[in-house]
Structure formats: C-alpha cells, structure tokens
C-alpha positions in Angstrom: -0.2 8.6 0.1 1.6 11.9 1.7 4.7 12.0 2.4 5.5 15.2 4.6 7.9 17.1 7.2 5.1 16.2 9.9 4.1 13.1 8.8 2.5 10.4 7.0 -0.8 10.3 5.7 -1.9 6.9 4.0 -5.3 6.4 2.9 -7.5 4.0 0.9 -11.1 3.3 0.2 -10.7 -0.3 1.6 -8.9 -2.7 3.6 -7.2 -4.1 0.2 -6.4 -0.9 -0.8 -4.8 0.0 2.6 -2.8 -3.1 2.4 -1.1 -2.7 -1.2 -0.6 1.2 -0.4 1.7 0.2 2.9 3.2 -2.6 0.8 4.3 0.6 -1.4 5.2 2.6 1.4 7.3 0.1 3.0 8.9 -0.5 -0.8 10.0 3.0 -0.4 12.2 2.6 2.6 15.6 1.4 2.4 16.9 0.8 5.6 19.9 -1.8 4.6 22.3 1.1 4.4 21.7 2.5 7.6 19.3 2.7 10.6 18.0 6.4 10.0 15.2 6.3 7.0 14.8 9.9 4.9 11.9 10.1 2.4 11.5 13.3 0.5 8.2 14.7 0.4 6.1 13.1 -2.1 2.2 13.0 -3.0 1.3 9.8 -4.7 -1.9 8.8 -5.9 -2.8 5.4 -7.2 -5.5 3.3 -8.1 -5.3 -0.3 -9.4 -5.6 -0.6 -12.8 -8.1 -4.0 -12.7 -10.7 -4.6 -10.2 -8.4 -8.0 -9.3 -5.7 -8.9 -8.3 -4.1 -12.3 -9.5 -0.9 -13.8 -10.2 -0.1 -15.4 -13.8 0.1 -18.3 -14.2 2.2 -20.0 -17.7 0.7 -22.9 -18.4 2.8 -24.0 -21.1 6.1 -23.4 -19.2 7.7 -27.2 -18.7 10.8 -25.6 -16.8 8.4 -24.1 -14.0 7.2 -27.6 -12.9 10.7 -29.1 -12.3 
C-alpha cells in the first residue's frame, strides 16, 4: 500500500489479499473527528504471516458460552 500527495495505490496478489489490505486502509482513517481525512505519506508492505486465516476458538472457556 502507498500512500501519496497524488494518490493511493493499493495492491495485492489476490482477491483475499485485496480485501484485508483495504480493511487496513480503511483502519487508518479516522473520520469521527471531522469530515476532512489527512494521511501522511506512508509505504507499507505486508504479507500474512500464515497461509490462513482463522479465528480462535477457547474451548475450555465456560464464561464464553453463557
């Protein structure tokens, strides 16, 4: 992901990929405090760690099931 004065860029080598690196894009905006949005400019390169994606799951946690 690039983050420029012109624009931008946001790539990714799949769909997947494209979807988690706007989920990271759009984590960067903060538009609560007001309606104009500033980012500085900003290279960021990424690359999940696993070839998965899951969500944990505590199987021993009895509060979590209440």
């Amino acid at each position: 992901m690039e983050i420029a004065k012109d624009g931008t860029k946001v790539t990714a080598a799949d769909a997947s990929g494209l979807f988690y690196r706007l989920v990271s894009f759009i984590g960067l905006l903060d538009v609560a405090k007001s309606s104009k949005v500033t980012l500085k400019e900003i290279t960021i390169y990424g690359k999940a760690r696993f070839d998965y994606r899951g969500h944990p799951f505590d199987v021993a946690c009895n509060v979590c099931s209440k």
